[in-house]
C-alpha positions as CSV (number, residue, x, y, z in Angstrom):
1,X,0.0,0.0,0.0
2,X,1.2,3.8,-0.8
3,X,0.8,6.2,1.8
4,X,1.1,9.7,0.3
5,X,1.0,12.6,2.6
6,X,0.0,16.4,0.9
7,X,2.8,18.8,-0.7
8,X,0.6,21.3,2.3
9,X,-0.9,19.9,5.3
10,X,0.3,20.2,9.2
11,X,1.5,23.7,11.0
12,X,0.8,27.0,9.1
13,X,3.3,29.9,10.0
14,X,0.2,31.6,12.3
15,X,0.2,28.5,14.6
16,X,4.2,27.7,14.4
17,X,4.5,31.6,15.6
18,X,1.7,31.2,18.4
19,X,3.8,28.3,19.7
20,X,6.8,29.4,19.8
21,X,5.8,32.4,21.5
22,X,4.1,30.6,24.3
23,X,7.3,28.1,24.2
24,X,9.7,31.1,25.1
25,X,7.1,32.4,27.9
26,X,6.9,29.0,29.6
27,X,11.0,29.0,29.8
28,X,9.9,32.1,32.5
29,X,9.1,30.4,35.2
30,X,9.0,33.4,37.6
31,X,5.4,33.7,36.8
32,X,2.5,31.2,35.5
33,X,1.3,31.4,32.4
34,X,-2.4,30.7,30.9
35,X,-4.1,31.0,27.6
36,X,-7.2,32.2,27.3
37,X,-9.4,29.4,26.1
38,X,-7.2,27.3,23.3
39,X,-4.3,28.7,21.7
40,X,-4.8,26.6,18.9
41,X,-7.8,23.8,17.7
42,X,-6.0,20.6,18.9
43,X,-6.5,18.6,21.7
44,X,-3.0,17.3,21.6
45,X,-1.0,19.8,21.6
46,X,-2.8,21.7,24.1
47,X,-1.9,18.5,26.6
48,X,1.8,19.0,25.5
49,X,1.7,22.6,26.5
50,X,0.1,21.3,29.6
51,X,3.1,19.3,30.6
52,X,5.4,22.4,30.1
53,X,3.6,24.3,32.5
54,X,1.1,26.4,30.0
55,X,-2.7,26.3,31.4
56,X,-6.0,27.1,30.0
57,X,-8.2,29.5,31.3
58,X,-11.7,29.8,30.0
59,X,-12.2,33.5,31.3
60,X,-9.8,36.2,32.8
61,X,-11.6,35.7,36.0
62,X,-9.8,32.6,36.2
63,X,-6.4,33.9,36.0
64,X,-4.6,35.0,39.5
65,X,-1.8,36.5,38.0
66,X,1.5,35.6,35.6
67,X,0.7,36.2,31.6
68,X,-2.7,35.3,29.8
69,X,-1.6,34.7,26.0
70,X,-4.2,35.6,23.6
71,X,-5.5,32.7,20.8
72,X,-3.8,32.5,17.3
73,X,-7.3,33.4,16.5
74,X,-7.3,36.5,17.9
75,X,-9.7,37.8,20.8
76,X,-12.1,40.9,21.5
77,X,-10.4,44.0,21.8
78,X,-12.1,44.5,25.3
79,X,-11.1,41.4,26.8
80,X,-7.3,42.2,26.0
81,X,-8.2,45.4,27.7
82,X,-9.5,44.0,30.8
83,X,-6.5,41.3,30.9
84,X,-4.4,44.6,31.0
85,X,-6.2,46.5,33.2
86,X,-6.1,43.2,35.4
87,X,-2.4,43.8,35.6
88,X,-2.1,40.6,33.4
89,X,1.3,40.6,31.2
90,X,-0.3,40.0,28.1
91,X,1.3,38.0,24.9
92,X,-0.4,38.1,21.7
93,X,-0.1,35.6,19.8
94,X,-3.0,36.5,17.4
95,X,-1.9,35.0,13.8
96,X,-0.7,38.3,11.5
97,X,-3.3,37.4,8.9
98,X,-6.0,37.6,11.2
99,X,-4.8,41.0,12.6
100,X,-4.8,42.5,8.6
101,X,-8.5,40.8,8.6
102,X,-8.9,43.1,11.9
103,X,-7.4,46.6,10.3
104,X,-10.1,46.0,7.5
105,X,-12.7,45.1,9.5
106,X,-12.3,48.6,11.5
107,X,-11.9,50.4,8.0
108,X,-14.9,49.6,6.9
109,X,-16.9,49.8,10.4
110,X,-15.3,53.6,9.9
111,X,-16.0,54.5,6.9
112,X,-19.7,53.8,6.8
113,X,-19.9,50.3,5.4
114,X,-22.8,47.9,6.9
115,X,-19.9,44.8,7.5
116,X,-20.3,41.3,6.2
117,X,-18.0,38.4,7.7
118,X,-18.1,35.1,5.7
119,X,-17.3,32.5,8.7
120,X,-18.6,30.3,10.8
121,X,-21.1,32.0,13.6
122,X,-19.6,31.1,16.9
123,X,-16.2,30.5,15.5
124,X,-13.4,32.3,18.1
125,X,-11.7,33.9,15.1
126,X,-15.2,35.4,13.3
127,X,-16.4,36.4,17.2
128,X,-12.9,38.7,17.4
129,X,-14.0,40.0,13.9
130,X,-17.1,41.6,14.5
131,X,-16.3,42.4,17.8
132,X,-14.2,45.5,15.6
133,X,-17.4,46.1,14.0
134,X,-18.4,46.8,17.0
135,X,-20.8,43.9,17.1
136,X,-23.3,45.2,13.8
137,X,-21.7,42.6,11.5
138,X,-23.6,40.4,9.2
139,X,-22.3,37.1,9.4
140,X,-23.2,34.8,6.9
141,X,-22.1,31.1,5.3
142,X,-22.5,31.2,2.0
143,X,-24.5,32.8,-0.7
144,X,-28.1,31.8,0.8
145,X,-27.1,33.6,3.8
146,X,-26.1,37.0,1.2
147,X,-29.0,36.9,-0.5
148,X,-31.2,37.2,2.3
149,X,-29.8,40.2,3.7
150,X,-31.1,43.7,3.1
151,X,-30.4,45.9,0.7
152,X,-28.1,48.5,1.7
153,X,-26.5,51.8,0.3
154,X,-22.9,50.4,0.7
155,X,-21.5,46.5,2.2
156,X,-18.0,45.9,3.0
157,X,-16.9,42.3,2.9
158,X,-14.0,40.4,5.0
159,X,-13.2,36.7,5.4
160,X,-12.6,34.7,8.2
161,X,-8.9,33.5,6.8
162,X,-10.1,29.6,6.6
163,X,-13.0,30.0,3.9
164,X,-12.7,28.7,0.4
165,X,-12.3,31.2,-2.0
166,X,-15.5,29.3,-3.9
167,X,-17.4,30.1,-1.5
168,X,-16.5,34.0,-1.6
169,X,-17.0,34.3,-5.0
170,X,-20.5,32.8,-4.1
171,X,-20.9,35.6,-1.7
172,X,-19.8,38.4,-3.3
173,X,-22.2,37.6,-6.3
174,X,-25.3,37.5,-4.5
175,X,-24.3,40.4,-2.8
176,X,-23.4,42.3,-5.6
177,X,-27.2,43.3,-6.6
178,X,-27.9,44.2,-3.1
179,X,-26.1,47.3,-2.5
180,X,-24.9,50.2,-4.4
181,X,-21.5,50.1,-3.4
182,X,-19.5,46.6,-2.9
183,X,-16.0,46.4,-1.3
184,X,-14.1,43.2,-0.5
185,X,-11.0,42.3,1.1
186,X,-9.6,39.0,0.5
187,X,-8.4,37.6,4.1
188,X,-8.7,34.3,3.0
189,X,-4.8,32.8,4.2
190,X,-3.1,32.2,1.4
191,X,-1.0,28.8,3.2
192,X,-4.7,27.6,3.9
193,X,-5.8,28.0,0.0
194,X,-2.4,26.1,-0.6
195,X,-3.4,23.3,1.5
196,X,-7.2,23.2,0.3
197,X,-6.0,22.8,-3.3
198,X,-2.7,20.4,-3.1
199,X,-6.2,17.9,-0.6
200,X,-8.1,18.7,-3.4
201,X,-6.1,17.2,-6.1
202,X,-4.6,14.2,-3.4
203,X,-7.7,12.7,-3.1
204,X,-8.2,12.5,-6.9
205,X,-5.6,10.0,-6.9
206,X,-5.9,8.4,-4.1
207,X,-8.6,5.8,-3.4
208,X,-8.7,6.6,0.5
209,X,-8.2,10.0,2.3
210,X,-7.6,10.9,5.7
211,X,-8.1,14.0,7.4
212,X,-6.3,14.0,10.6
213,X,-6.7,17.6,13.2
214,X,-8.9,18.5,15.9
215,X,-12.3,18.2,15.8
216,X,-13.2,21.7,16.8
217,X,-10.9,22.8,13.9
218,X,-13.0,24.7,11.3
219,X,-10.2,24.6,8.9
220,X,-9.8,20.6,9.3
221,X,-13.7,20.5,8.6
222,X,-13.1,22.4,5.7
223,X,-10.6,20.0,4.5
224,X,-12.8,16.6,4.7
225,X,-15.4,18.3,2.9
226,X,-13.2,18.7,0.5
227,X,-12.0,15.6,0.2
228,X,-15.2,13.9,0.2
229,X,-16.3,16.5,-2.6
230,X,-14.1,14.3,-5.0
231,X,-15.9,11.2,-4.3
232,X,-13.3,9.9,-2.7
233,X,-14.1,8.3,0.6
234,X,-12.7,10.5,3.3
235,X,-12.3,9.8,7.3
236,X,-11.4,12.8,9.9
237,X,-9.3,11.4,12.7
238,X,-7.6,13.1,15.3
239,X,-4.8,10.4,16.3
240,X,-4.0,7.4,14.6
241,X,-5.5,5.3,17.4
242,X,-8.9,6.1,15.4
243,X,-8.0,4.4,12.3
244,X,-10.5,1.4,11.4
245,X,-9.7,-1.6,9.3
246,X,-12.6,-1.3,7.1
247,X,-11.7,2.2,6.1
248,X,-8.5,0.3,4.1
249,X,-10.1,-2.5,2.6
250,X,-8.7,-3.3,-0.8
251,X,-7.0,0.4,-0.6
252,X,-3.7,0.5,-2.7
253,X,-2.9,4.2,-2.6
254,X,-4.1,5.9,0.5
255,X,-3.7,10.0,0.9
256,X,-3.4,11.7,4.0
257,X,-3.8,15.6,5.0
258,X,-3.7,17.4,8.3
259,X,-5.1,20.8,9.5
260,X,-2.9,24.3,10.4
261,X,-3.3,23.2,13.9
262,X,-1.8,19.2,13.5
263,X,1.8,19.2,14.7
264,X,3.9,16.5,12.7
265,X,4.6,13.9,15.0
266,X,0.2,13.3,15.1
267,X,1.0,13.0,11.2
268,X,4.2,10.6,11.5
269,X,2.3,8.5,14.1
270,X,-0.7,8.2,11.5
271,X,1.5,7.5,9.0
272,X,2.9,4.7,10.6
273,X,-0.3,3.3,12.0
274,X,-1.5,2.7,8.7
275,X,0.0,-0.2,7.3
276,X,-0.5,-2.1,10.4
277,X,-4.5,-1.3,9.9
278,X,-4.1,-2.1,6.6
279,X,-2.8,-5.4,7.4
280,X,-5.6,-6.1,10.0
281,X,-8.0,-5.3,7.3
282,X,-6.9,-8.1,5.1
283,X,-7.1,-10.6,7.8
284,X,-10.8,-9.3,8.2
């Protein structure tokens, strides 16, 4: 059996920075240090930061004192300014393409524009968007979601940075014959259209994928449905302890891909696993 692994999958440069960042803080140990909710959307590493001494807080309120480091996906302005005004040393670790996504955001907010986020409601990264729209943002999912918005004299468009860029085209279509005036800013990361497209054309030549990331990863989501778009059957795992033997049955060439937030060895360790399942798979 081939196992090929994706030109693009694993770490993208906004979580490598995010870690590292919280890696040099935890060599501090003069003072604790939390992050606020997650840093990034992966169970796994989140334990290994654990065991050097990094601990999650789901609220300021929970944080005695030391440094609170904000998520790669960036935050609500006010909370950093309670963590400050808390005393907290604060460390951002909010990924650079979701702070230009923020300086957009405010433009438009600004300059008059009702704002439209294409993300997913509820997602951390989206929340810390239209939090600098000072919470009046229209946040939709796709083009059905467009089309049912009102008409309005001007919209201003950003993109939570794990979209496809499909689906903004969709977007910016049906909103193009609701407004008078239509501006849109491209946030989409370009690592993450990288990695949709080098999935894309794996699982066309595989005949098994597998997605491996977190579960509460939007852009790992993204990935599978990409996957399984091709027709190609696709499986999202997080570890390679989730493998099954049917999955592999008669499977000569199997692809595998991994979200921004899957660090390597969670990659190596599925790639290892797999001939072994494979095996067991024959013997079924």
């Amino acid at each position: 059996m081939d196992i090929i692994v994706a030109e693009n999958a694993g770490f993208c440069f906004g979580v490598k920075r995010a870690l590292d960042l919280v890696a040099r803080a935890a060599k501090d140990t003069s003072r604790p240090v939390y992050t606020l909710g997650p840093l990034i959307h992966n169970p796994q590493e989140i334990s290994r930061l654990e065991i050097l001494g990094v601990h999650q807080a789901e609220s300021l309120g929970e944080i005695p004192g030391g440094a609170v480091v904000l998520s790669a996906h960036g935050v609500d302005p006010a909370v950093e300014a309670q963590a400050r005004a808390r005393g907290l040393e604060v460390i951002d670790a909010t990924c650079p393409f979701v702070s230009r996504a923020h300086q957009h955001i405010r433009a438009l907010a600004e300059g008059g524009y009702s704002v439209v986020i294409l993300g997913d409601p509820g997602h951390r990264e989206v929340e810390g968007l239209a939090a600098r729209a000072g919470g009046q943002a229209h946040i939709v999912t796709g083009a059905r979601d467009a089309e049912a918005l009102p008409f309005a004299k001007r919209y201003g468009v950003v993109v939570q940075t794990t979209q496809r860029p499909g689906t903004l085209r969709e977007v910016v279509g049906a909103l193009a014959g609701r407004c008078s005036e239509l501006r849109v800013f491209n946030t989409i990361c370009e690592a993450t259209v990288a990695r949709q497209e080098s999935a894309r054309q794996l699982a066309d030549q595989v005949e098994v994928m597998i997605v491996v990331g977190g579960r509460n990863s939007a852009n790992t989501a993204r990935l599978h449905e990409i996957c399984a778009a091709t027709g190609t059957p696709t499986y999202q795992i997080e570890v390679g302890q989730e493998l099954e033997p049917g999955w592999l049955t008669g499977a000569r060439r199997v692809g595998v891909t991994a979200g921004a937030s899957t660090p390597e060895w969670v990659i190596q360790e599925v790639v290892e696993r797999l001939p072994r399942i494979a095996a067991a798979s024959r013997e079924q």
